[in-house]
N, C-alpha and C positions, 0 to 999 in steps of 0.2 A: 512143034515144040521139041522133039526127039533132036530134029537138028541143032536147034540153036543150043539147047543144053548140051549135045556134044561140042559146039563151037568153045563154049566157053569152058570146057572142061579141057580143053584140049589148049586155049589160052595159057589157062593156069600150069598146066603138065609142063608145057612149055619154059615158062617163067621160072618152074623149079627145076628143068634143065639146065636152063641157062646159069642159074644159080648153079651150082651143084659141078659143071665145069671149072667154073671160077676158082675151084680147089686147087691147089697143085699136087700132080698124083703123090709130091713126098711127105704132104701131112693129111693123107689120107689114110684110116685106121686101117691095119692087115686083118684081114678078115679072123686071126687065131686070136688077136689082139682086143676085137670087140665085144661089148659087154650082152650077156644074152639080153633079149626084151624083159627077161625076169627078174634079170639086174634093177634096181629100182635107184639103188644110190649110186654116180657117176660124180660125185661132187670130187673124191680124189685121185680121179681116171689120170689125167697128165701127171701127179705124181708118181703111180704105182704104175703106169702102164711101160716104163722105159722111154716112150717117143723123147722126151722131151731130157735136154741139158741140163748141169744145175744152175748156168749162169743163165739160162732161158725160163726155171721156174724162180728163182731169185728175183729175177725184172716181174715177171707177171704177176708175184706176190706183191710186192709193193703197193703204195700209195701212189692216187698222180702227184702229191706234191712230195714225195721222196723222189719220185722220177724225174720230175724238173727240175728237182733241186740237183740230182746228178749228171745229169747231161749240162746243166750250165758249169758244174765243175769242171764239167771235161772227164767225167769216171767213165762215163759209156755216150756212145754216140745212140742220135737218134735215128739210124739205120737198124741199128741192134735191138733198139726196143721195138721199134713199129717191123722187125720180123720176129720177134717173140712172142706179140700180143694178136700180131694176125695168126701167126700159127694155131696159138692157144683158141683165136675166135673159127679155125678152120676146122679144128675138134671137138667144139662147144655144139656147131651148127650140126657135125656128125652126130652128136651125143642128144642132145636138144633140143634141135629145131629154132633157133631162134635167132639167125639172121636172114634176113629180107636179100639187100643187095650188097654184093660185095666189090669192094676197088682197092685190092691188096696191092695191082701193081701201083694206081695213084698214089697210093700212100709211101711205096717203096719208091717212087720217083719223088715226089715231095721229100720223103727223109733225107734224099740223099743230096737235094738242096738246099737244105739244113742246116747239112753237115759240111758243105762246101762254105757255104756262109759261114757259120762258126769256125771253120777253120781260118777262112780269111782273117775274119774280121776279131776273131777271140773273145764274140759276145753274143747273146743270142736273139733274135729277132724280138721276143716278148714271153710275156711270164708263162706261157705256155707252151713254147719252143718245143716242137719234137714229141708234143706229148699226143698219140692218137687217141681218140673217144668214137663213141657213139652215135647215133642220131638214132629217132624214133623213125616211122616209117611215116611221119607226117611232115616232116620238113621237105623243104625242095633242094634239091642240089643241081643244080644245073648238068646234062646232059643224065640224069638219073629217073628211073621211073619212083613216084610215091602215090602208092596204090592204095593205103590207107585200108588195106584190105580189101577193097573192091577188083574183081576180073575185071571190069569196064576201063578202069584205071590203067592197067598193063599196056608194058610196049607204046606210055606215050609220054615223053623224058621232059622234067620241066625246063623250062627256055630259063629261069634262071632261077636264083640262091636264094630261101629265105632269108630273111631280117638276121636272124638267128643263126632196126629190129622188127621185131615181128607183134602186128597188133592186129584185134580182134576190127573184122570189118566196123565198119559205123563209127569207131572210137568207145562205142557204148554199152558196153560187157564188161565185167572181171575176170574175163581169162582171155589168154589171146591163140586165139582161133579164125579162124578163115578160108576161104577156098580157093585162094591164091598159094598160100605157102603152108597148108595146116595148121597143124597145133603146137606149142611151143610147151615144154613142159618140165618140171623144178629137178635140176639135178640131184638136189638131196632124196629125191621121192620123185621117179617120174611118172606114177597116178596122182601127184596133184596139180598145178598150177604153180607158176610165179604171178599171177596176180595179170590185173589189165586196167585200162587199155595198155600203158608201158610195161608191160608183160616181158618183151622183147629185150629189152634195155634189160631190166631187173636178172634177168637170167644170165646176159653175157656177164655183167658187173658181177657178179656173187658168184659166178667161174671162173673168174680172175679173167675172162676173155676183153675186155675193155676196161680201162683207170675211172670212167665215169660217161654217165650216159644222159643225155637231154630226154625229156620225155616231157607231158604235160599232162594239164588234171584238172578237169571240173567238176570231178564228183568223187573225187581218190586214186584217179589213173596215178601217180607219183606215189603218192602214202600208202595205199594199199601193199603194191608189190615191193615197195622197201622193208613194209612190215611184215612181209612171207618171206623174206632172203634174205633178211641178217643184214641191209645195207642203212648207211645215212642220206635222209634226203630232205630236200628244201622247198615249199608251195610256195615262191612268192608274188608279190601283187601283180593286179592284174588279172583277169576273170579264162580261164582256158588259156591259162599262161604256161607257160615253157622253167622248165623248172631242172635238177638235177637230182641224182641219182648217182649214190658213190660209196666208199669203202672208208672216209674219216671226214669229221667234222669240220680240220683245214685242207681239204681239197672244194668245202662248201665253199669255203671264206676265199681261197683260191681261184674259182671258177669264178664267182657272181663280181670281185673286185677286178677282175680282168677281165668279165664281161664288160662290166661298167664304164670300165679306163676307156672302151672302143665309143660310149655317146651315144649307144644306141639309140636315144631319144630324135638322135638327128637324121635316122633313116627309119624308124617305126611309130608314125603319131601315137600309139597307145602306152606307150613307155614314157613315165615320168622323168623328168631331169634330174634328177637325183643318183649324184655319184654314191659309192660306199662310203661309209662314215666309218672311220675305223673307232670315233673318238662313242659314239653308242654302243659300242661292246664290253664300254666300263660299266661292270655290273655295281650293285650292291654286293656289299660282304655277306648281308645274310638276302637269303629268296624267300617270299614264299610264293607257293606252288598250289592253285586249285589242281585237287583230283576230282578226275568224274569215272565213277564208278557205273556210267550208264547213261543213260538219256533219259528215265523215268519210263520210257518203255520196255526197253530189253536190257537185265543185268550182263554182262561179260561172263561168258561160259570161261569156267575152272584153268584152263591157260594163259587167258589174258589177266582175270583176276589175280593169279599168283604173280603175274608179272608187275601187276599196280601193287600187289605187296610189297613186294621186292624194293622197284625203285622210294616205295613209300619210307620204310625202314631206313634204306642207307641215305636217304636224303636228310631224315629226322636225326640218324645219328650223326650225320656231317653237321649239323647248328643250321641247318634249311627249314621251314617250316610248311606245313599244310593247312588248306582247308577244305571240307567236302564240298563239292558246287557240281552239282547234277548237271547235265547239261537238256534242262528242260525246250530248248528251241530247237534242238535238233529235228526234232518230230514235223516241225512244223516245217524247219527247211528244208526237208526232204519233198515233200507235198507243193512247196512252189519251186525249187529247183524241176522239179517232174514235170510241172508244167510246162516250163521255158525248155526242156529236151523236149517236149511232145507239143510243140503250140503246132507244129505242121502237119500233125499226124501220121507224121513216119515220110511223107512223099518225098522228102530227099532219099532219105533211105530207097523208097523203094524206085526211084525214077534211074538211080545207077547201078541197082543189081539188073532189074530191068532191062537195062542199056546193053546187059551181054547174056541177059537171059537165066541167069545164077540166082538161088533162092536165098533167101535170111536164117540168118542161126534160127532154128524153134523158138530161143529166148525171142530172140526180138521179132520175130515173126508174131509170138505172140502177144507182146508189148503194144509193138505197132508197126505190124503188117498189113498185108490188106485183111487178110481173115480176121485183125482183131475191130475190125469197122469203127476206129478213131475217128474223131470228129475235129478237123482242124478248129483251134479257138479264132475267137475274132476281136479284131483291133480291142473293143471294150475289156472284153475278157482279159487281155495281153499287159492291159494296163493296168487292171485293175489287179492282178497278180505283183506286177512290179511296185504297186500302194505298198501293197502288202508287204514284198519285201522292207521296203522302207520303213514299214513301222516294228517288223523284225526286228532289223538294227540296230534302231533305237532304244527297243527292250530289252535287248544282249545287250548295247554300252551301257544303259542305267544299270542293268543287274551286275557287269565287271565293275562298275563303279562303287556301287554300294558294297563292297568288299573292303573297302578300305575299313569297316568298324568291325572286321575281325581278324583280319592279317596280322595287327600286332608290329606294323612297320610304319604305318602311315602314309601308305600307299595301298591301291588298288594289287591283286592278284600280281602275281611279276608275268604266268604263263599258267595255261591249265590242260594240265596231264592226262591224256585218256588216249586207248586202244582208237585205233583207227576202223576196226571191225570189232563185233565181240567173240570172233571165233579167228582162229588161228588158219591157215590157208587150206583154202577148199579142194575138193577132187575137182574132173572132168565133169563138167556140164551140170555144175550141182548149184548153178545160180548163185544170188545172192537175196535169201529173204530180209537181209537186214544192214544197214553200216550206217555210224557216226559219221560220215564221210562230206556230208549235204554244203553244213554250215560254212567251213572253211572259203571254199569258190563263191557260195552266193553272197558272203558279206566281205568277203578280199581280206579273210585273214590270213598272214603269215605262217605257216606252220612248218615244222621241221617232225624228222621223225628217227627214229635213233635203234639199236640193235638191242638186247637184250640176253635173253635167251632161247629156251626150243621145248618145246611140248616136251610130258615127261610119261610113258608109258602107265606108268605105278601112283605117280601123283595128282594125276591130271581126268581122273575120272570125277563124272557128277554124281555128288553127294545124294545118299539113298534120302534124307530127309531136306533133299533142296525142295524149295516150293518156289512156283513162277510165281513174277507179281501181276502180266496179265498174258494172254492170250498169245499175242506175239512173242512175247518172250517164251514160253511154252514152246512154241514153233522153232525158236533161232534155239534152244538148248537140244530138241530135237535131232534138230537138222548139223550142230554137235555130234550126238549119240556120244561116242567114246573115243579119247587118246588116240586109240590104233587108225584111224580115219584120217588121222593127221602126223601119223610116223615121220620122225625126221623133219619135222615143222619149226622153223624160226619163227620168233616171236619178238615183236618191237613196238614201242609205244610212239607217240605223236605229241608233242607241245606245240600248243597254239599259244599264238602271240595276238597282237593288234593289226591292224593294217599300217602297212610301209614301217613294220620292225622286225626286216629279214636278218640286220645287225644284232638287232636285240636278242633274236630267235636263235640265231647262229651260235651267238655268246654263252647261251643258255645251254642251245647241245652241246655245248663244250664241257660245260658244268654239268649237267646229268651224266654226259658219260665219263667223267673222268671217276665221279661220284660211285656211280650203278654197276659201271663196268657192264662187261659182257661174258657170258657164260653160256659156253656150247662148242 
C-alpha cells in the first residue's frame, strides 16, 4: 500500500509541476511582492501590487460583452486582451489555486489569428471573437487532461472536444478540493471557500482572471459559488447541464444566444432545438415575485435574511410586487435527488480513486465510501424513486399555479426568490449540513442567480431571542455561529423560473439587478 500511495502522490506532484511551469517567469510574483499566508484578502493584489498596466487592469475589469463589443470596433485587439487576462489568470493560480490546466500559448496563437482575420477581412469571426473564458475541469478539450479531480485521470489527454478550473474530486462537494491540484480558495478571504463543484470557475471570474466561466450543477455546483463571489449565473435546462458563470446579466444573454446560433441540438442529442427567443424577454411592466424565506425546514441565517430584505423593499418600492411562498418541496427533493447521487453506492467513486490507489475526501468517504457500507439500490428501488420525483412535479406546478388568486396580476408567480444556501460561504472542510439547492436540477428548473451584497460584521449577528423552528434548523444557525466566520463574504440570491424559461429568467436578472443593485 505504501507504494502505490507513493505512486500517486507522486502523479499528482507531478501534474502541479507541470502546471506551475506553464507560468512565464514574468508574471511570476517576486518573492518581496507576495502576500504573507496571513494575508487573507488578495481580491485587490493586481491592483495595489504594481505588476500590472492600467491598460492591462482596464481590459480585465471589464465585461465580456464590453470586451467584444471592443475588439469588434477595432479599440483593442484580441492579442491584448487574451495577454491581459492570461496574465491576471497566472496571478489568480499564484494567489488561489484555481487553475487546473493552462494553454496560454494556444490562446496567444489563436489570438493572433484573430487578429490576422479581423485585420484582413475588417470583421469578426462571431459574437464571441477574441473573447477568452474558462472551462470547468470537466469538459474535454482535446489533447488536454480532465481529471475531474481524480489522480487516476492524470496524464491521459482526451482524443477530442466536448459538445460544449479547479473542482472537488467526484463533482460532489461544495468546496473544491482534491489531490490532484489542492484547494482552491476565496480571494476575498482565503480561510473560506468559493463554493464547488465550479469552485474553480467562480474564483478565476470574481478575480477578474477570466470574462466568464462554463461550469455545471446538479445540486448547486453554478448557484452556489456565484452566490459566495459576487458573480451572475445561469442553471439552465437540462439535468447536470453546463451552464455559466460571469460578471453581468448581458454577458448571460450574450453567451447562451451565441451558444444557441452554433445548433448545438445537432451534435448533443440531449439539447433541445430551441434557439434564443429574444421575443420572451418582454416582461410585464409590473412582476410579481414569490419569496421564500426557507424551505419550512431551515430559516436563512441573519445574512441571507437581510439580503431577502433588501431585494424585498426596493422591488416593492419599484411598483413590483410580492408574495410569501415557502418552499415546502425542497425537503423532499433533497431525499430523492440523494438517492439518484448514491443509487451505486459510491462504487464509481471508489473504483477511480482505486485505480491510482488515492483516498476520498473524509466528506464523501463518509457519505459513500467503502467504510460507510452503502447498499447499491435496485432496479425497483430506482424507479420507484423516479415515481416519486414525478409526483414532486406535479405538486410544485399545481402549487405555482395556484398563486395566480394572490399575485394580483392574473398570472401565476412571474419567479420565486430565495438564497441558494441559508448561510453565506463556508470555511475549509466545514461541509454542507444544509442547501435549497435540490429542487432546481431535479425538476429542470431554470434559475439564474444575481450579486447583492456581503456579510456585515455588526449587523449580521443572531439575534439573542431567535428561536429555531426545528431541529435542523437549530444545527444550520449553529453551524453559522457568527459574522466573523464569514469575513469578507458576498452574498447573492437566486430566482427560479419554470422549465425552458432561461429567456425569461435572464430578463428577470436584468430587472432585479437593475432594481436591487449591488452593494459591497
Amino acid at each position: 500500500m505504501g507504494d502505490t500511495a507513493k505512486s500517486w502522490q507522486d502523479v499528482a506532484a507531478k501534474k502541479r509541476e507541470q502546471r506551475a511551469d506553464k507560468i512565464p517567469a514574468q508574471w511570476r510574483i517576486p518573492a518581496e511582492l507576495m502576500p504573507p499566508a496571513s494575508a487573507n484578502d488578495v481580491q485587490d493584489f493586481p491592483r495595489t501590487s504594481g505588476l500590472f498596466t492600467k491598460q492591462e487592469l482596464l481590459l480585465t475589469e471589464l465585461t465580456a460583452s464590453e470586451v467584444v463589443q471592443k475588439i469588434a470596433c477595432g479599440d483593442v485587439t484580441s492579442l491584448e486582451v487574451v495577454n491581459a487576462i492570461c496574465k491576471r489568470a497566472a496571478v489568480a493560480q499564484q494567489l488561489i489555486n484555481c487553475v487546473t490546466e493552462i494553454y496560454f500559448d494556444e490562446a496567444f496563437t489563436r489570438a493572433q489569428e484573430l487578429d490576422d482575420y479581423f485585420a484582413r477581412e475588417r470583421k469578426t469571426v462571431g459574437p464571441l471573437h477574441g473573447l477568452p473564458i474558462s472551462l470547468k475541469d470537466q469538459f474535454n478539450l482535446k489533447g488536454v487532461d480532465t481529471t475531474i479531480g481524480y489522480v487516476s485521470y492524470a496524464n491521459k489527454p482526451a482524443s477530442q472536444n466536448s459538445t460544449l478550473s479547479n473542482v472537488p474530486a467526484t463533482l460532489m462537494m461544495g468546496e473544491s478540493v482534491n489531490n490532484v491540484f489542492g484547494r482552491t480558495v476565496n480571494p476575498r478571504n482565503r480561510e473560506v471557500t468559493t463554493g464547488g463543484s465550479s469552485g474553480g470557475e467562480s474564483a478565476l471570474v470574481t478575480f477578474r482572471a477570466s470574462y466568464m466561466g462554463v461550469g455545471t450543477d446538479i445540486g448547486g455546483s453554478i448557484r452556489h459559488p456565484c452566490s459566495y463571489t459576487g458573480l451572475f449565473g445561469l442553471r439552465p435546462t437540462v439535468r447536470s447541464c453546463a451552464g455559466l458563470m460571469c460578471r453581468s446579466v448581458d454577458d448571460i444573454e450574450l453567451f447562451m444566444s451565441s451558444l444557441l446560433q452554433q445548433q448545438p441540438w445537432l451534435h448533443d442529442p440531449q439539447t433541445l432545438p430551441i434557439p434564443w427567443r429574444r421575443d420572451q424577454m418582454q416582461l410585464p411592466e409590473k412582476l410579481c415575485f414569490g419569496f421564500a424565506m426557507g424551505d419550512g425546514t431551515v430559516t436563512p441565517t441573519p445574512p441571507l435574511r437581510k439580503t431577502m430584505e433588501i431585494a424585498k423593499a426596493k422591488l416593492l418600492a419599484a411598483g413590483h410586487s410580492v408574495v410569501d411562498y415557502i418552499l415546502y418541496e425542497a425537503a423532499e427533493a433533497v431525499e430523492i435527488i440523494t438517492k439518484m447521487w448514491s443509487a451505486d453506492a459510491g462504487n464509481e467513486f471508489q473504483r477511480d480513486t482505486d485505480a491510482a490507489g488515492e483516498a476520498l475526501h473524509p466528506h464523501l468517504e463518509a457519505w459513500l465510501g467503502r467504510s460507510a457500507n452503502m447498499k447499491a439500490q435496485t432496479v425497483k428501488e430506482m424507479w420507484e424513486n423516479q415515481h416519486r420525483r414525478a409526483v414532486l412535479a406535479q405538486t410544485f406546478l399545481s402549487r405555482w399555479e395556484s398563486t395566480k388568486e394572490m399575485t394580483g396580476t392574473g398570472r401565476a408567480i412571474d419567479g420565486l426568490i430565495m438564497p441558494s444556501t441559508p448561510f453565506p460561504v463556508i470555511r475549509h472542510d466545514g461541509g454542507y449540513p444544509w442547501h435549497y439547492g435540490a429542487l432546481s436540477p431535479l425538476l429542470d428548473l431554470i434559475t439564474g442567480v444575481f450579486p447583492i451584497t456581503k456579510v456585515d460584521l455588526e449587523l449580521d449577528s443572531v439575534l439573542e431571542d431567535w428561536e429555531p423552528t426545528t431541529e435542523k434548523d437549530k444545527e444550520v444557525m449553529e453551524y453559522y455561529g457568527k459574522p466573523e466566520n464569514h469575513e469578507n463574504a458576498l452574498v447573492g440570491l437566486a430566482v427560479i423560473g419554470r422549465r425552458l424559461e432561461e429567456e425569461k429568467v435572464t430578463a428577470m436578472l436584468r430587472v432585479v439587478n437593475e432594481i436591487v443593485g449591488v452593494d459591497y
